[in-house]
N, C-alpha and C positions, 0 to 999 in steps of 0.2 A: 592940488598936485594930482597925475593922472598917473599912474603906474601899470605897464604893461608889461609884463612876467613870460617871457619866452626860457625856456629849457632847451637847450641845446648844445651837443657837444660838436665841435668841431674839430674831428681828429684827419691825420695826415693820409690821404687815401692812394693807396700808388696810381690807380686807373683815374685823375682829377676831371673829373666833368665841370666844375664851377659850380654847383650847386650850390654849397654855404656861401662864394659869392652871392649868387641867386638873392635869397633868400633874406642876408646879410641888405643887400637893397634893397628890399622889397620892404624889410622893417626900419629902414630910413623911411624912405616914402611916405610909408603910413603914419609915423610918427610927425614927418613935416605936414602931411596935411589934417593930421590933427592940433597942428599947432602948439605941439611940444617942444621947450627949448634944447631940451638936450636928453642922450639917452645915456644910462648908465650901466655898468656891468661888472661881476661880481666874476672871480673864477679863481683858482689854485695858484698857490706861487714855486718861482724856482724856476729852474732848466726843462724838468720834462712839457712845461706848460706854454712854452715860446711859442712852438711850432703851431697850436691851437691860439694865441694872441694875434699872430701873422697878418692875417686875414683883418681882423680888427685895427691892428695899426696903420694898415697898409690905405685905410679908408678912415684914418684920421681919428681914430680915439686914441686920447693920452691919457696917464696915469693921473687918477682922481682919487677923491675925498671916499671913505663910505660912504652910505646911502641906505636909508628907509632904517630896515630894522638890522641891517647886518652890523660885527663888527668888526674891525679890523684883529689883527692876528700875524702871528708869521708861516702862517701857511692859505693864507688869500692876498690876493690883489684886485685896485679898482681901475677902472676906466671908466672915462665917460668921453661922447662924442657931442660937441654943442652945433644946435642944429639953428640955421638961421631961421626967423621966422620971413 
């Protein structure tokens, strides 16, 4: 298992450049061509946290299992995006 650890908040910016889009692709990419099948992601749960998911569902992660060493709770949620090889 190959685990790649990005930090990253994606909050609502009034001026949107696409940046976290950016970005967002760019850590597809690298994960497809390193031949990872799927990528996972760990963040806050509830209402104030949608607007920061957006972005992520809009490009296909759906709600998943935990993962590594987190654990589940009622104040986190997972996604994971499976990535073809």
């Amino acid at each position: 298992m190959f685990a790649l650890s990005v930090f990253c908040e994606l909050r609502e910016i009034p001026a949107r450049r696409g940046v976290a889009a950016l970005l967002l692709n760019h850590i597809v990419r690298e994960a497809e061509t390193r031949g990872l099948s799927r990528l996972s992601l760990e963040t806050g749960s509830g209402p104030a946290f949608e607007p920061a998911l957006a972005p992520y569902r809009k490009d296909g992660f759906a709600s998943g299992e935990a993962f590594a060493n987190y654990r589940p709770s009622a104040f986190n949620q997972f996604c994971t995006l499976k990535i073809s090889a």
